[in-house]
C-alpha positions as CSV (number, residue, x, y, z in Angstrom):
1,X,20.8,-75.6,-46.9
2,X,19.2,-74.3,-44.1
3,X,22.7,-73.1,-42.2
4,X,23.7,-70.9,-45.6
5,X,20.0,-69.8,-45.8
6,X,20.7,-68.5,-41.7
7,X,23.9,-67.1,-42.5
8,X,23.3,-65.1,-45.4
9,X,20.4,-63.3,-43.3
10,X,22.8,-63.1,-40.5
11,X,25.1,-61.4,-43.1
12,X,22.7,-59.0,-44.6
13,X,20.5,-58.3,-41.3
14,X,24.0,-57.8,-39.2
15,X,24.5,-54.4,-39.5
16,X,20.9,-52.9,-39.6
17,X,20.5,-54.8,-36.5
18,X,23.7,-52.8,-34.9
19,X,22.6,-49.7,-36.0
20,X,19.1,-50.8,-34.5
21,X,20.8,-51.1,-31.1
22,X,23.0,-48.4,-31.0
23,X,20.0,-45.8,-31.5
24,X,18.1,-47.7,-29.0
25,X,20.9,-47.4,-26.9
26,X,21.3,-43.9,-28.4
27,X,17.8,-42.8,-27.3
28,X,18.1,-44.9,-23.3
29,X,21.0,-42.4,-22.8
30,X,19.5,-39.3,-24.0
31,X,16.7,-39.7,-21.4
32,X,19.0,-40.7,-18.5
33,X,20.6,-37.3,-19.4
34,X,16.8,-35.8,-19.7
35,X,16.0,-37.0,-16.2
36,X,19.1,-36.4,-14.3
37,X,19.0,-32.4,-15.7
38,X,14.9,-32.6,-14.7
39,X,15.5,-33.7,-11.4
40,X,18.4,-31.1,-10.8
41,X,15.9,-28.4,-11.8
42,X,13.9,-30.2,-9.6
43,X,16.2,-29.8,-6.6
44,X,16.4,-26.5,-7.2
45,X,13.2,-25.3,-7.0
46,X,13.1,-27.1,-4.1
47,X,15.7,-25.5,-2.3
48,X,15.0,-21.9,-3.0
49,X,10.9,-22.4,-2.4
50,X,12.3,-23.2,1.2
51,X,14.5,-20.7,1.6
52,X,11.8,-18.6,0.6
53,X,9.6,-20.2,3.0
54,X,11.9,-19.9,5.9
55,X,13.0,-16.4,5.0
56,X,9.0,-15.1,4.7
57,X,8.4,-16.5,8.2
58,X,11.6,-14.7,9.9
59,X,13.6,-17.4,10.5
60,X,17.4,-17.3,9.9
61,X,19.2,-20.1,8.0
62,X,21.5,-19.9,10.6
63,X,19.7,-21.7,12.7
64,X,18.9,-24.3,10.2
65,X,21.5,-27.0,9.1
66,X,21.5,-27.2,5.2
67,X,22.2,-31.1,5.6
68,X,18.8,-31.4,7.3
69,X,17.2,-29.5,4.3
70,X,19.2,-31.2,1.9
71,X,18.2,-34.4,2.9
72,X,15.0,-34.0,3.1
73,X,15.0,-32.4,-0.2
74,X,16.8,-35.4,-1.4
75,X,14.4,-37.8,0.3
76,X,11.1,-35.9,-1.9
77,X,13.0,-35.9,-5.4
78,X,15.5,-39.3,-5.3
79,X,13.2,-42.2,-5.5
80,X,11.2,-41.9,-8.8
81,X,14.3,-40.9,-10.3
82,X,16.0,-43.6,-8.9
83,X,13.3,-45.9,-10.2
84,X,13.2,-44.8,-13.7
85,X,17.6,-44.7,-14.0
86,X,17.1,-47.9,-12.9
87,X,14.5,-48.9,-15.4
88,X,16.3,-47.3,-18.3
89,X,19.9,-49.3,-17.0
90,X,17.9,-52.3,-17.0
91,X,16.6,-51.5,-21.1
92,X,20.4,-51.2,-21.6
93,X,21.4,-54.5,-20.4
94,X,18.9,-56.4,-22.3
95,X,19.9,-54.5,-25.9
96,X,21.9,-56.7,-27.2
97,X,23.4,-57.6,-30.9
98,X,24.4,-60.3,-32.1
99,X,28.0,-61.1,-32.3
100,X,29.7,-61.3,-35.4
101,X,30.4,-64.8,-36.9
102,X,33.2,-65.5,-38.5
103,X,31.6,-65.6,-42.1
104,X,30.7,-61.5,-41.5
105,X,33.6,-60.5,-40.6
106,X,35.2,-62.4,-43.5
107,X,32.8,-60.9,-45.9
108,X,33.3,-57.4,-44.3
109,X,37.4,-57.4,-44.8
110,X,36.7,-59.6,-48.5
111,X,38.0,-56.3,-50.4
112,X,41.1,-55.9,-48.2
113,X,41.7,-59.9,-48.3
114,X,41.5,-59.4,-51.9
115,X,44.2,-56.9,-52.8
């Protein structure tokens, strides 16, 4: 008695659990997307407060090599955005449904097994 009891919950609990992973899911994504776009505006504030900066004090960017810059730039703004991608990866890896058991799927296809 105890298995039916299990399944039928299974059965009725199936797909609002789906749904209740796919907007988690939904949601981890959206703020991956959030961050990377934050830490591009990021970069570029960055970048043009030091060209400003080297531009107010009369120094050419000639003489500077952008990968230096850019590096260093990448160096100040990489790392906590590295931390939280990871972070949010991590929240996606452990959203997990259950796998359908062969009694849902049945149920789900009964009308089509029917006609």
């Amino acid at each position: 008695m105890g298995q039916i009891l299990s399944d039928v919950k299974d059965i009725l609990n199936y797909k609002d659990i789906k749904q209740e992973a796919k907007t988690s899911k939904n949601k981890i994504l959206e703020q991956i997307s959030k961050d990377d776009a934050e830490k591009e505006n990021l970069i570029k504030k960055l970048l043009a407060s030091q060209r400003a900066k080297y531009g107010a004090s009369g120094m050419s960017p000639k003489g500077l090599t952008e990968k230096a810059v850019l590096e260093r730039i990448k160096d100040e703004t990489e790392k906590p955005y590295e931390t939280k991608r990871q972070t949010n990866l991590n929240k996606l890896k452990n959203i997990k449904t259950k796998k359908k058991n062969l009694l849902v799927s049945v149920l789900e296809h009964m009308d089509d097994l029917i006609k």
